[in-house]
N, C-alpha and C positions, 0 to 999 in steps of 0.2 A: 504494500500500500504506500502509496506516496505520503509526501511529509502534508499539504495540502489536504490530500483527503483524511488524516489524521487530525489536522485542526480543525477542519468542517465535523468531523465525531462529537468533539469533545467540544467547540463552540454552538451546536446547531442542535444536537438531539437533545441541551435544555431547554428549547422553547417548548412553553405549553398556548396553546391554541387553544380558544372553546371550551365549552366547560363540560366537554364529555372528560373523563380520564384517558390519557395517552398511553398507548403503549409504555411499556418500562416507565412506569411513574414515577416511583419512587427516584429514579436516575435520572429523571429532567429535572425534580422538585429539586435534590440535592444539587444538581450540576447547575441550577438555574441563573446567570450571572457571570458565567467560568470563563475568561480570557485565555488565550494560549499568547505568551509572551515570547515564547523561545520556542523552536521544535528540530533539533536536530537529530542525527541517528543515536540511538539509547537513548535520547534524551528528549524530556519535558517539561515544559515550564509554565505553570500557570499562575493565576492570581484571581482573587473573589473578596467581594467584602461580606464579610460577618452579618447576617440577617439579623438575627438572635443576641439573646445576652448571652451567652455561653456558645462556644463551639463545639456540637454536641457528639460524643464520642462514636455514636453509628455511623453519623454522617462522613468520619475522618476518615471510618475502617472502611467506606462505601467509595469515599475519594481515593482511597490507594486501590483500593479494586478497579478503578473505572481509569484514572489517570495514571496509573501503573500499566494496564493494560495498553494502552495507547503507546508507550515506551516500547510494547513487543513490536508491535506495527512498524514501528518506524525504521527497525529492523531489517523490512521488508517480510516479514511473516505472514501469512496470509490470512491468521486468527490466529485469536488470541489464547485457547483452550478454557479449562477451568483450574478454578483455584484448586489446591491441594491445600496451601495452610496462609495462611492470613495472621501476622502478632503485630501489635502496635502499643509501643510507647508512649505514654502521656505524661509531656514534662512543666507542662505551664498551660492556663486558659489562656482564650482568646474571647475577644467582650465584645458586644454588641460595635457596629461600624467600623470594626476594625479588618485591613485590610492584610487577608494572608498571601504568601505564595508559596504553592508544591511546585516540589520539584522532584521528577520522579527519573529513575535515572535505572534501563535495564544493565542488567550486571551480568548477565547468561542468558542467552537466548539459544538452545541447543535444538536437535532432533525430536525430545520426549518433554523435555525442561526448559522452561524458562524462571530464572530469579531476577525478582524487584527488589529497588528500594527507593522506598518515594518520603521524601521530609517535607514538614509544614515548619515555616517562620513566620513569624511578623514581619511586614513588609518592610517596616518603618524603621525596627532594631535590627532586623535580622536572628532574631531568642527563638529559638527552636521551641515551637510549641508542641510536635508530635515526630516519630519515627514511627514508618509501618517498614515489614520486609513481607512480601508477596512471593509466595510461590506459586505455580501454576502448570499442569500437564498440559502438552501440547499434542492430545490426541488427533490423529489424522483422523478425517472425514471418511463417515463408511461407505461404501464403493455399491452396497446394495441400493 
């Protein structure tokens, strides 16, 4: 996948339209707002501001799944598989209007495997406010 149709992903499938519920809900509401700053190969860079008074720990473990994945893309992989194991670190909040950026950075992108690891800052200090490390199998698509 190109680096382009990798920003269109992760800028575009948070728009909600109409007040029917979208496809993958849950992943526009969270993604809703989400910049791509940066997009090179292994690498992702985005930024969002803080809805809420708190930045609420699903939402962070749902952003490393979603902008970690993006990371494999860019790779040129052609999907992204599923998760295997998902841990995240929570070293500091983040508070309402405040402006984060992930940075999600593939670290292996193999035949069966790929490893993530995508960090949240404050845009403004740079204070690490989360670490996730993503793993992911890269099962091939069945042939039936």
């Amino acid at each position: 996948m190109d680096m382009e149709t990798v920003k269109e992903y992760l800028e575009n499938s948070a728009n909600i339209d109409g007040d029917e519920l979208p496809l993958r809900f849950f992943e526009r509401l969270i993604m809703h707002g989400l910049r791509v700053d940066l997009i090179e190969t292994s690498r992702v860079i985005c930024t969002f501001k803080n809805g809420s008074n708190y930045l609420h720990g699903g939402v962070t473990a749902t952003l490393v799944d979603l902008v970690g994945s993006a990371a494999v893309y860019t790779v040129g992989a052609p999907f992204t598989g599923v998760s295997v194991e998902i841990n995240v670190s929570y070293m500091d909040a983040a508070y309402a209007d405040e402006e984060i950026e992930i940075e999600a950075r593939a670290l292996h992108v193999g035949k069966a495997v790929a490893v993530l690891s995508v960090e949240f800052r404050k845009k403004n200090t740079g204070k690490i406010i989360a670490q996730g490390r993503h793993t992911k199998h890269l099962s091939l698509p069945s042939k039936m």
